[in-house]
Structure formats: C-alpha cells, structure tokens
mmCIF file of the C-alpha atoms, coordinates in Angstrom:
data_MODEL
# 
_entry.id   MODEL 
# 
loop_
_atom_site.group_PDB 
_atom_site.id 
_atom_site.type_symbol 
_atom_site.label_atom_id 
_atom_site.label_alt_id 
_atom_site.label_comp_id 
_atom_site.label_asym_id 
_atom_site.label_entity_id 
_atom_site.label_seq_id 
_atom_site.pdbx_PDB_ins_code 
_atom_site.Cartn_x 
_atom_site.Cartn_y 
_atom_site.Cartn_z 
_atom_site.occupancy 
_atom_site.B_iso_or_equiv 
_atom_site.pdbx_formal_charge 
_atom_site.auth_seq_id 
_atom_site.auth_comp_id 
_atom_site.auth_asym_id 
_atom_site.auth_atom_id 
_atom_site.pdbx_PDB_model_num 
ATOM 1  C CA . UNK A 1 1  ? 16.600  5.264   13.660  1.00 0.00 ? 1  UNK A CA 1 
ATOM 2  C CA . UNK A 1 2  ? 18.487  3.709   10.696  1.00 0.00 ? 2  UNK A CA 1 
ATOM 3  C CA . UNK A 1 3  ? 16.513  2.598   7.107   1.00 0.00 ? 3  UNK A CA 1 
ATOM 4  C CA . UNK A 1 4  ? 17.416  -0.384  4.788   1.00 0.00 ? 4  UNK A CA 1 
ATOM 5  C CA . UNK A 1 5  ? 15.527  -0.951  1.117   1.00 0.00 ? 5  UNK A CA 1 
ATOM 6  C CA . UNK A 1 6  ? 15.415  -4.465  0.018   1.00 0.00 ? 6  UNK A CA 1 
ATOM 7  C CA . UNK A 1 7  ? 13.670  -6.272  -2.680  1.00 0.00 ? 7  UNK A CA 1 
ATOM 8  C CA . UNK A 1 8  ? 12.585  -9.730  -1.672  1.00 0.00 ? 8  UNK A CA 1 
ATOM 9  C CA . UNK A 1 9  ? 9.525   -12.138 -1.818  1.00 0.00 ? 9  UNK A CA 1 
ATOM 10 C CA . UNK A 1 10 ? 7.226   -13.847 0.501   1.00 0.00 ? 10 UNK A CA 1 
ATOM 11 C CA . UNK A 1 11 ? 6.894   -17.743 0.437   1.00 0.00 ? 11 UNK A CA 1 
ATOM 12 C CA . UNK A 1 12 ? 4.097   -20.084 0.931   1.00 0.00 ? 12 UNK A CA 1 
ATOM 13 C CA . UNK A 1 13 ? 4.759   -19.836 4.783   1.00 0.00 ? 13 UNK A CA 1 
ATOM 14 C CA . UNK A 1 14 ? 4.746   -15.987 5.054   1.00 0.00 ? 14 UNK A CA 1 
ATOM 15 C CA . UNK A 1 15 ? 8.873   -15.487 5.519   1.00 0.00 ? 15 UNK A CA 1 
ATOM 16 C CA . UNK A 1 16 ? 10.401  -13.053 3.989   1.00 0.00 ? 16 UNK A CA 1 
ATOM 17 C CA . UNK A 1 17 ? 14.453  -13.873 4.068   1.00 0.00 ? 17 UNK A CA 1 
ATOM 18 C CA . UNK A 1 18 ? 16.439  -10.771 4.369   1.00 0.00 ? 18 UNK A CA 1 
ATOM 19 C CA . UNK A 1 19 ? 20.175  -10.669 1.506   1.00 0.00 ? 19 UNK A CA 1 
ATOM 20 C CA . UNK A 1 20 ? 23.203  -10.854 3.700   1.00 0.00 ? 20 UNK A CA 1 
ATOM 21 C CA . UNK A 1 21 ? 24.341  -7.862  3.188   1.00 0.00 ? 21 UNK A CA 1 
ATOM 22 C CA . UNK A 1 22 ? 21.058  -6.144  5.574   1.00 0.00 ? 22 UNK A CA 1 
ATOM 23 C CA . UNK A 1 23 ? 21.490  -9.158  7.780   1.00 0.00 ? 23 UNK A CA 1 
ATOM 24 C CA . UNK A 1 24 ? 25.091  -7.469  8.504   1.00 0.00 ? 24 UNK A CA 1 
ATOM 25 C CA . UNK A 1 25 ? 23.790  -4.374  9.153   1.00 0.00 ? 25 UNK A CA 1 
ATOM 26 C CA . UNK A 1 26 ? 20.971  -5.199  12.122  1.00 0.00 ? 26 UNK A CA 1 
ATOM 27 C CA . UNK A 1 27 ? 22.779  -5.845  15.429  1.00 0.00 ? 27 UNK A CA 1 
ATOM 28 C CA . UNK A 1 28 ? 21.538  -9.487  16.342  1.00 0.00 ? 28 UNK A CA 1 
ATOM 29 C CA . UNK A 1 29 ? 18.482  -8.991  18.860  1.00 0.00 ? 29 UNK A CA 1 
ATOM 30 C CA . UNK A 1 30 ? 17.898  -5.365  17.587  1.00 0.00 ? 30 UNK A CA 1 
ATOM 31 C CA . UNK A 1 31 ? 14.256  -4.369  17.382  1.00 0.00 ? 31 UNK A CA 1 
ATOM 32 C CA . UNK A 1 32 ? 12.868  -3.632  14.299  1.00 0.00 ? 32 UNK A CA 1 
ATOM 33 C CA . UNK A 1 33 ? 10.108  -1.891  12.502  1.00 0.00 ? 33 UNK A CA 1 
ATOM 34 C CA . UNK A 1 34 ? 9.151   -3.180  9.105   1.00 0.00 ? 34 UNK A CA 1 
ATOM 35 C CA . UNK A 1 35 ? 6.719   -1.794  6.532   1.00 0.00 ? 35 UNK A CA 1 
ATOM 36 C CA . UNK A 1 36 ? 6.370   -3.693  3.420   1.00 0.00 ? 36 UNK A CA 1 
ATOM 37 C CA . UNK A 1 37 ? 4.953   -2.433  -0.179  1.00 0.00 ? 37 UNK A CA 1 
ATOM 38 C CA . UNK A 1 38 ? 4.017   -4.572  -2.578  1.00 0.00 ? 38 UNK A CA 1 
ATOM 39 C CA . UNK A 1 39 ? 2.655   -3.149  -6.330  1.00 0.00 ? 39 UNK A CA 1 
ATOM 40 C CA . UNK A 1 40 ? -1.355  -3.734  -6.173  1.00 0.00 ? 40 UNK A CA 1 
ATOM 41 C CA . UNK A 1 41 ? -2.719  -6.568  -8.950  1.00 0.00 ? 41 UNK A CA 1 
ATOM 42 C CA . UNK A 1 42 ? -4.744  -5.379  -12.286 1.00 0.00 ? 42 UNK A CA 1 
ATOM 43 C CA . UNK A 1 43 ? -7.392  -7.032  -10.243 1.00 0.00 ? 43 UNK A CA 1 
ATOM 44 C CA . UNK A 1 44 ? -7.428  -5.030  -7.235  1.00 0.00 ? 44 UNK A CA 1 
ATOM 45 C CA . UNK A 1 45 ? -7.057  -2.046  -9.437  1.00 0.00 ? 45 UNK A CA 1 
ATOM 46 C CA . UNK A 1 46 ? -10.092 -2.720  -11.406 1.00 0.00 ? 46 UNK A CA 1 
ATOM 47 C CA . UNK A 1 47 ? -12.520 -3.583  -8.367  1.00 0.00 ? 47 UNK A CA 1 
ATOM 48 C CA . UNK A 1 48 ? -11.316 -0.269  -6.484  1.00 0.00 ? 48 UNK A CA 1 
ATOM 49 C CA . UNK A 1 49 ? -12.066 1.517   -10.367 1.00 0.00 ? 49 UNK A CA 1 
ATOM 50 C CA . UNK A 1 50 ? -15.360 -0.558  -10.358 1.00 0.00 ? 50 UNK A CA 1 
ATOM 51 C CA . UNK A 1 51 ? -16.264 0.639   -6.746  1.00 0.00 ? 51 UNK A CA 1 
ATOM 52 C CA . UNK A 1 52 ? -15.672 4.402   -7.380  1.00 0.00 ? 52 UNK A CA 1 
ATOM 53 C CA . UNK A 1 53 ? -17.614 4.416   -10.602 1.00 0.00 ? 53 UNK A CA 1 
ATOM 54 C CA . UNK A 1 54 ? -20.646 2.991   -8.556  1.00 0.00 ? 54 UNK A CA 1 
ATOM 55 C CA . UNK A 1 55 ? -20.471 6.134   -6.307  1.00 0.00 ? 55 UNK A CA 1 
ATOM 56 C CA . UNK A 1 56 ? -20.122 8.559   -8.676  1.00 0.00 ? 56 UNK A CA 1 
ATOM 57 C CA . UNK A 1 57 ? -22.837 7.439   -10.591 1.00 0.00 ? 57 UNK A CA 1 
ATOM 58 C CA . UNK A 1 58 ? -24.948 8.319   -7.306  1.00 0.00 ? 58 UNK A CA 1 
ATOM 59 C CA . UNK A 1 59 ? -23.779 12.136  -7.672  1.00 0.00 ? 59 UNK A CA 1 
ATOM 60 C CA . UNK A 1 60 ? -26.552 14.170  -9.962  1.00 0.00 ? 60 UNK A CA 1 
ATOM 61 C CA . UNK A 1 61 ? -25.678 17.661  -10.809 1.00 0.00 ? 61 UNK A CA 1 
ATOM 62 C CA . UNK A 1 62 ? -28.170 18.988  -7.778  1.00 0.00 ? 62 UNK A CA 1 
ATOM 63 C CA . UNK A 1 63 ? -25.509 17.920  -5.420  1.00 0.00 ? 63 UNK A CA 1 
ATOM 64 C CA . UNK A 1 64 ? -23.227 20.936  -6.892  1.00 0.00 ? 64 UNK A CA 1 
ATOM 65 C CA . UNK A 1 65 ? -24.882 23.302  -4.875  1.00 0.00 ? 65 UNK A CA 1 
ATOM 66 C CA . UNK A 1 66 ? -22.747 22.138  -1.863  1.00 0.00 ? 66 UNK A CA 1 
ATOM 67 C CA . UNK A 1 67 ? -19.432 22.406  -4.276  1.00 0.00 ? 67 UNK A CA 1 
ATOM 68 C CA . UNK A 1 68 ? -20.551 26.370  -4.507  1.00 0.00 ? 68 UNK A CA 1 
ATOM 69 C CA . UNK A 1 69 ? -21.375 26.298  -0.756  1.00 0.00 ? 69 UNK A CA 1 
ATOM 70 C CA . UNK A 1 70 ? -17.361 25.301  0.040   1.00 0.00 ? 70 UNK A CA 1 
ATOM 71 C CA . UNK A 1 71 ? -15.653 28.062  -2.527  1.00 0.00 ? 71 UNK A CA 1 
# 
C-alpha cells in the first residue's frame, strides 16, 4: 500500500480537492483509504479539560487503596 501527505481544506459542501501533483500519483479508479486529521479547536480542548476535572473531583483519597491494590 502506497501513502501521500497533503495539506488541504474542506468547503461548505464537504470536498476536499486533492493538488495535482497526488492526483498524478493515484491510478484513475484506484481504491483508496483516507484518514484525515485536523488540529482540535481551543473550544473542544477546554470542554474535554472541563469534563476531566468533573471526574477527578469525584476521586477522594479513600479510593487510593485500589492504587496500592495494583502495585
């Protein structure tokens, strides 16, 4: 299986247009597999930061008898 990296952007309709250059590599009709990354937003960041603050307030130090119960 063969790998290209691109940088690109999505548009209001969802495409994603691949540079020419990649376009030249795929045979036409090939199957592909595509993963796409994208950085996460400050926003998504702080509800995730939000969420795991909220369950670690639920741990009291009691619950560190199962931490000696694992070592």
């Amino acid at each position: 299986m063969k790998a290209v990296e691109f940088e690109g952007t999505v548009t209001a309709g969802g495409q994603i247009a691949l540079p020419p250059e990649v376009v030249d590599e795929i045979p036409s009709g090939e199957h592909v597999k595509v993963v796409l990354m994208w950085a996460q937003s400050d926003e998504d960041s702080a509800f995730r930061a939000a969420g795991r603050r909220l369950f670690e307030s639920a741990y009291s130090p009691e619950d560190a008898v199962y931490e000696q119960l694992l070592g």
